[in-house]
N, C-alpha and C positions, 0 to 999 in steps of 0.2 A: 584391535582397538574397539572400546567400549565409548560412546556418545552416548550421554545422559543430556535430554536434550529436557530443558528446564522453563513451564512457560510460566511467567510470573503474573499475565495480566490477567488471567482468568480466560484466556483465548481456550478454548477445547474443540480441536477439529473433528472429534465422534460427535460432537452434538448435533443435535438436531436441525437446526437452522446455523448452528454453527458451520455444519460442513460446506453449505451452501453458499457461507458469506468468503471472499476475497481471502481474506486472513487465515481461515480454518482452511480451505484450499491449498493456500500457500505452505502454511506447516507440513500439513498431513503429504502434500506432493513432494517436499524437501526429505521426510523422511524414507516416503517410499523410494526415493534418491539416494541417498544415502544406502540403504539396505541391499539397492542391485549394486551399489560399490561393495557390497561383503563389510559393512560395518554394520555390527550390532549396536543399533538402537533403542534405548529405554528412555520412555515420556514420560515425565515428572508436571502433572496442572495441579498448577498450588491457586485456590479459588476465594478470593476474599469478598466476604458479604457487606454487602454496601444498605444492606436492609434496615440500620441502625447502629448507633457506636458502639455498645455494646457486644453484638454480633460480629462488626469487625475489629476487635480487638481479639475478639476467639477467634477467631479465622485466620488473623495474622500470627498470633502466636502459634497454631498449629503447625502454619504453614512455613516460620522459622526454624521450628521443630525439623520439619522435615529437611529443609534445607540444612542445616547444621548436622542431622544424619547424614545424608548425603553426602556432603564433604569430608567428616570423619571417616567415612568406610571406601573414599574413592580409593583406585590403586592406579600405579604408575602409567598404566595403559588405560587408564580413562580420562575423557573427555568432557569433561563441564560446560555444556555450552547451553549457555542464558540467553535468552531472550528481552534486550533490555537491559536498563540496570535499574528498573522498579521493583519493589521497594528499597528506597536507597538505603536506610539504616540495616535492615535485615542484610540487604547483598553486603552492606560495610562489612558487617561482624563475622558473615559466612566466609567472606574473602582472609580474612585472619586467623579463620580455624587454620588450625592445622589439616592441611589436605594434600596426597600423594596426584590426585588428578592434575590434569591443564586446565585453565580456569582461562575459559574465551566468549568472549559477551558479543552477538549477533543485534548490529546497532542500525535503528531504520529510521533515524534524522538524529539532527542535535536539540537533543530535550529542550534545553535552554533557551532554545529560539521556540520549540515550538509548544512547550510550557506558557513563553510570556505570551504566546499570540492566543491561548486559551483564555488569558486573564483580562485580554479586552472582550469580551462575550458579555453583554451588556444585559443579556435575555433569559440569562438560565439561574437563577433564585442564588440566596446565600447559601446554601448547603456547596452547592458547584462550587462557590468563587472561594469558600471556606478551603474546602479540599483541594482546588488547585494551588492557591498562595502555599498550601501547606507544602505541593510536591515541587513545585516552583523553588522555594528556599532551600530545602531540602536539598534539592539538586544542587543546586548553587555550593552546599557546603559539604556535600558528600561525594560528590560526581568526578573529583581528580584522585582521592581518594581510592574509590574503589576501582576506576579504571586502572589505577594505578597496580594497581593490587592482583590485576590479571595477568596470564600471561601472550593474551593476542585478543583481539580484533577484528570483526570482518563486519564491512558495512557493504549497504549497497549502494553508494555513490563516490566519488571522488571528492566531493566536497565535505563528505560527512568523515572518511576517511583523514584529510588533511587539518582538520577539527582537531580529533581526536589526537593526531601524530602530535599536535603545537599543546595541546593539554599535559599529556604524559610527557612530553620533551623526548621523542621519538624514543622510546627506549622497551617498547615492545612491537609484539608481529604484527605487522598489519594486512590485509587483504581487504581490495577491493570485488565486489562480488554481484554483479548486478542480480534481483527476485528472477525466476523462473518459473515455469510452466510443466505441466505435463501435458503436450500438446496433442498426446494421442485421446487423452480425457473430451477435447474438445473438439465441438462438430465444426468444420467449414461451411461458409456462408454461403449459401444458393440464392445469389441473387434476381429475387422474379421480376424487375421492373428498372430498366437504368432511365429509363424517360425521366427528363430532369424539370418537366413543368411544375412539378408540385415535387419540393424536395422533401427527404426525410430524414430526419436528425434522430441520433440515439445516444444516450445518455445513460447506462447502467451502473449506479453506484449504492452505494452507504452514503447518501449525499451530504457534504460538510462545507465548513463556509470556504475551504480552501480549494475545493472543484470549480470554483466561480460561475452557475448556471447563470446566477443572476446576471452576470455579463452580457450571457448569450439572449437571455430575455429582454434584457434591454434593448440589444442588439435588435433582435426581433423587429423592435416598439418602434424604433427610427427609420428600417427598414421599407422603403418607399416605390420600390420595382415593382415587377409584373409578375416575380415567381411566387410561388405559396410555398411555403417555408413553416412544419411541423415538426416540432420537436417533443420527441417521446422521452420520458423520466420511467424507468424501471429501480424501482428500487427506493427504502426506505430512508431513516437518518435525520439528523437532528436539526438538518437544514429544510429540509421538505413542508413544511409548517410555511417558512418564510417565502417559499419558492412561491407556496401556493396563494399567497398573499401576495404578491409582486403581482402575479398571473391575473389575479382580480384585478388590482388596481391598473393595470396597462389594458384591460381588456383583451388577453391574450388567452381567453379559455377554453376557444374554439381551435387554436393550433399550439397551444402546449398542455399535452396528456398525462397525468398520472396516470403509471400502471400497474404501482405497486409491487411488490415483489414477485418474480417468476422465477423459475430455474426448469430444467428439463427442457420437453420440447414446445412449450409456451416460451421461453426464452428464444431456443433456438426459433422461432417464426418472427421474433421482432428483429432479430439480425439479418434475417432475409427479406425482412419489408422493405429494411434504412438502407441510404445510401453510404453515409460515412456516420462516424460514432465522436464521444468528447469525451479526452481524458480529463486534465486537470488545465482548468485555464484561470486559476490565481495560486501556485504553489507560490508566488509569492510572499500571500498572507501568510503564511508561515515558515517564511526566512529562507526559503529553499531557491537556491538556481536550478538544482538540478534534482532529476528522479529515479525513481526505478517500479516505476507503478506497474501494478498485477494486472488493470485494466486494458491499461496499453496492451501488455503480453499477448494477454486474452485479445482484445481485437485484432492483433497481429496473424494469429493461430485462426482466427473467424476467418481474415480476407476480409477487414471492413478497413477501409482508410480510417483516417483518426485525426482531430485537429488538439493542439498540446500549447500551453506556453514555455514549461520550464524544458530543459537540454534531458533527452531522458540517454542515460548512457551507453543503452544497447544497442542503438539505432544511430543511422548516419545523419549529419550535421543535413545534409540535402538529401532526401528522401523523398520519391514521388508520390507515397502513399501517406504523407503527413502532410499537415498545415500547420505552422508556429504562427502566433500571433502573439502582440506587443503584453510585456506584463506589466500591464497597468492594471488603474479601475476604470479604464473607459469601456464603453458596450464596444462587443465584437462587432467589427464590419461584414455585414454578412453579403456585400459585394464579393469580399474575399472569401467567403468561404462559399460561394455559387460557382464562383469561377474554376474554385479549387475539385465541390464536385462535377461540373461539367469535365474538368481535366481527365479526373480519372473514371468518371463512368466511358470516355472513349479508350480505356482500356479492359478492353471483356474480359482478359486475362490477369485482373489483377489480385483475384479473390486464392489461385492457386501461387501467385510471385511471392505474394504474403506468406503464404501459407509455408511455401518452402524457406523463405528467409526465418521465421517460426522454428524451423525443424531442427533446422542447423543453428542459432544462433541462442535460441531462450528457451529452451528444452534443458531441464532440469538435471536428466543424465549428464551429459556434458560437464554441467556447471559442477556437481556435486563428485565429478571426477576430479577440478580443480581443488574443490575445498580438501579432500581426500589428501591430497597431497602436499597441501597447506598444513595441516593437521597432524599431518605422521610425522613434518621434517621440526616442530614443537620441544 
């Protein structure tokens, strides 16, 4: 079996700061997956220039180009698997070639919800709100279509999953699939300080409105005890502008730090400064109950606890290493999340419990054994 593994959004895991961010990790660790299952893998990045209309209208046609090769030349034992069903008119038309491959679309939320939760973004000029109404409608009228037109499915949530079954009217494969790690890629956390008088919070993202830092800064502001409570932001993103403006106006600039992007071992030293870490605490805003975040993974694989709003479905409902808190837009109580690290920094051992729940459960080998066998029975 031949996977032609097809990235539509201009994601490129060789690139330079591509490979570094969440996303290009995840790809490029999916495929190195795949290849120890003895499936030959070929990467198809179709890259559209956003520089100008002009520019992407040649970028998109190239990039259908290829895509309509690609289809034309598959053969029975190959694997079409997409990333996405962006661009939707292109994916229509390619799903109607005539094509001897499986055609299986690798789906990581439901557009539609989280489309429209782009088009309240009140901050980012008309060029943005142009091109999202554009992919917004778009979906809306292409999106049963081309799903349609596949011959499976594999997301990573059960909700996103049961979406998709009630769209198509159950009439293709589905597999549920939560993201994976390569957790030998990543260092465990040495933690040098469980002394809880001054806590340390960490926060490593592409920061967007649906992480909800601003929760936790709020949270901060209301914050009226005796602990000192710092929170560290690694990493950049289109939310960070706002962040840094909250942090002014609450007067919080003395314990919440930007620190811009790091990777290596300036990374690794901020996981061993903090006590526990934040995945996503408004998935929320964008329609989600539930997750399958890379960040989680990753602080699972560190040994750093982690506090979450939405059900992430790799992990237990009651997990000692996690804190759920309420999805709302209220500030986090950061009673709750003091008590939560005092809990577990009285476990010395919990940086290696992680580490091994990590080995066995969101280890990408594993997982890509599953798909493997999803894929052959096609």
């Amino acid at each position: 079996m031949r996977l032609i593994y097809i990235l539509p959004n201009g994601i490129y895991p060789n690139g330079s700061k591509g490979a570094d961010h969440g996303v290009g990790k995840k790809i490029q660790s999916l495929i190195n997956g795949l290849m120890k299952q003895n499936i030959v893998v070929d990467k198809c990045e179709l890259i559209y220039s956003v520089t100008n209309p002009i520019n992407f209208l040649k970028s998109y046609y190239i990039s259908h180009q290829i895509l309509v090769k690609i289809f034309k030349e598959s053969s029975k034992s190959d694997v079409l698997y997409i990333r996405s069903i962006y661009p939707h008119i292109s994916n229509f038309i390619c799903c109607k070639t005539k094509h001897n491959g499986k055609v299986v679309f690798e789906l990581q939320s439901i557009e539609k919800t989280e489309l429209k939760s782009q088009l309240n973004k009140n901050n980012r000029g008309l060029v943005f709100h142009i091109k999202q109404n554009l992919l917004y409608y778009s979906n809306n009228l292409f999106e049963k279509s081309i799903k349609c037109h596949a011959d499976a499915l594999v997301s990573v949530t059960n909700e996103i999953t049961e979406y998709n079954r009630h769209l198509t009217n159950n009439k293709l494969r589905y597999l549920t699939l939560g993201n994976g790690i390569e957790v030998t890629q990543i260092k465990e956390r040495n933690l040098l300080n469980n002394d809880t008088d001054v806590i340390h919070v960490l926060c490593v993202a592409v920061v967007a409105l649906w992480h909800g830092i601003d929760r936790l800064i709020r949270g901060m502001h209301e914050y009226s005890g005796d602990k000192t409570i710092n929170l560290h932001i690694v990493g950049d993103g289109p939310e960070l502008q706002n962040l840094k403006s909250l942090t002014s106006e609450l007067h919080l600039e003395s314990h919440v730090i930007f620190h811009g992007f790091k990777s290596g071992a300036d990374l690794d030293a901020m996981f061993d400064q903090c006590h526990i870490a934040i995945g996503g605490l408004a998935d929320f805003r964008r329609g989600l109950k539930e997750v399958s975040l890379l960040k989680n993974r990753e602080y699972c694989a560190r040994g750093i606890p982690f506090v979450l709003v939405a059900k992430d479905i790799d992990f237990p409902d009651e997990w000692a290493y996690t804190l759920h808190v309420p999805a709302t837009e209220d500030p986090i109580n950061m009673e709750r999340v003091i008590t939560f690290v005092e809990r577990v920094m009285k476990d010395p051992n919990h940086p290696q419990e992680m580490r091994k729940y990590a080995e066995q459960h969101l280890d990408w080998y594993p997982k890509m054994k599953i798909l493997k066998e999803f894929l052959e029975k096609l």
